[in-house]
N, C-alpha and C positions, 0 to 999 in steps of 0.2 A: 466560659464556664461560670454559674452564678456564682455569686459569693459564700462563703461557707462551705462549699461542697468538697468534703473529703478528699483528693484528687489520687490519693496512694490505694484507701478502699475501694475507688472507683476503678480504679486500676486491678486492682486484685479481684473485683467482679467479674470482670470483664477478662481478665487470663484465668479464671477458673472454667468461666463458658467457653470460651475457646478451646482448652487440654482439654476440656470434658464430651465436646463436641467433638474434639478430631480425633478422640479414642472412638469416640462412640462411630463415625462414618465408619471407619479402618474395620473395627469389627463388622459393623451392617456391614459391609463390601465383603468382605473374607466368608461370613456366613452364606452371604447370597451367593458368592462366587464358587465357595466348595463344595458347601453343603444344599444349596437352593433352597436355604429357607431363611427367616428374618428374625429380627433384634426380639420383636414382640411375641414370635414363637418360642425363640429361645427363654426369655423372659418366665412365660408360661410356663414352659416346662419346671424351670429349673424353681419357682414354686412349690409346683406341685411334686419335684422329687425332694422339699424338702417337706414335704408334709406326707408322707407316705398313706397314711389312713385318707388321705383326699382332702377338699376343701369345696365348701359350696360355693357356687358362684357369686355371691353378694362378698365372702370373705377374700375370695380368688382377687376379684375385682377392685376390695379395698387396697390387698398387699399391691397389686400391680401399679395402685394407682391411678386406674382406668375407668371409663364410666361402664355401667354393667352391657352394655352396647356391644361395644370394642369387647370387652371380654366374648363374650356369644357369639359372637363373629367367629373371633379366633378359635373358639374352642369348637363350633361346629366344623373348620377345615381340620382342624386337630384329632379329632373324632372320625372324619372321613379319612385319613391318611392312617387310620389303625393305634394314631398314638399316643390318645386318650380314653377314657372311657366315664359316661354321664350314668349316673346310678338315682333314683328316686330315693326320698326318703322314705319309708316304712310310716311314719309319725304324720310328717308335713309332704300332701301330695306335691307341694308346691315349689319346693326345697329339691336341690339337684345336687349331687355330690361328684367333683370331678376327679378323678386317677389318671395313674399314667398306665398305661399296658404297659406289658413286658417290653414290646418293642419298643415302646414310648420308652422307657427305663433307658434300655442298650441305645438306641437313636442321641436320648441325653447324654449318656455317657461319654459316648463317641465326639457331642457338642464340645461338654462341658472339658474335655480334654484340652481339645482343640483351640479354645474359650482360653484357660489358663495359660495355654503357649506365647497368644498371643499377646494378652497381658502381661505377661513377663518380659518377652519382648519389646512392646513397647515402653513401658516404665523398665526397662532396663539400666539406663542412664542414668539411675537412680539408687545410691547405693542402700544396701539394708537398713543404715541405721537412719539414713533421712526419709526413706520411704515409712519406717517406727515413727520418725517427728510427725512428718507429713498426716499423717495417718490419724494420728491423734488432734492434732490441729485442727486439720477438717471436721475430725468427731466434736470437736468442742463449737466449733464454728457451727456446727448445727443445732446443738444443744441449744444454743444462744438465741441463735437466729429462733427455730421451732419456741422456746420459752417467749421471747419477745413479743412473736406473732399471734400467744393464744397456743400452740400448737401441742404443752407441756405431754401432753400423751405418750406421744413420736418420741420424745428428746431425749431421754433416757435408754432407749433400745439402741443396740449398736444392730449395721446391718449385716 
């Protein structure tokens, strides 16, 4: 290892990727497994159920994190499966507005249940008051990180 190189932050990078990773497979597996559909769909959704008036695709895209590609993609099989819906804008022809249908709604709900189960399960191990520590830790770890990087926008939003 060069010299200077933090070896405990390095550490702590590196077990964050990891719990963060093996949450994330257990869910994609569980979702595919019960429900047959994916992290990215669920993702989607649960956007755009928190935006109930809809979100255009350029905003969809930013919150997701995704390039506007990947969004269109998805949201066209989401759309085919009854559980979105694409609206024009009135203003801007160009502008696309995405919702959830009803199903889309009850389908999420069903997820987002399901979603919560497991997460509690897996950080179960984990009692209330260090999952509080934890919690905030991490929030601040981003803060820091996002400021450092340029990114001061992000840094102050909790997710």
């Amino acid at each position: 290892m060069p010299a200077g190189v933090d070896r405990v932050r390095l550490r702590l990078w590196l077990r964050l990727l990891a719990a963060s990773a093996s949450i994330e497979r257990t869910v994609q597996h569980r979702l595919r497994g019960e429900y047959g559909t994916t992290l990215p769909r669920f993702d989607v959704m649960a956007a755009l159920e928190r935006a109930p008036e809809g979100l255009s695709m350029s905003e969809l895209s930013r919150r997701l994190m995704v390039t506007n590609g990947n969004t269109t993609a998805l949201i066209a099989r989401l759309e085919r499966d009854g559980l979105v819906r694409r609206t024009g804008s009135p203003i801007d022809r160009r502008s696309v507005t995405v919702t959830l249908t009803r199903k889309g709604r009850r389908t999420f709900e069903r997820l987002a249940a399901a979603h919560a189960r497991w997460i509690k399960e897996l950080l179960g191990g984990i009692d209330d008051e260090h999952c509080g520590q934890l919690s905030e830790l991490l929030h601040g770890l981003r803060v820091e990180v996002e400021s450092s990087a340029g990114l001061a926008t992000r840094a102050g939003r909790r997710p």
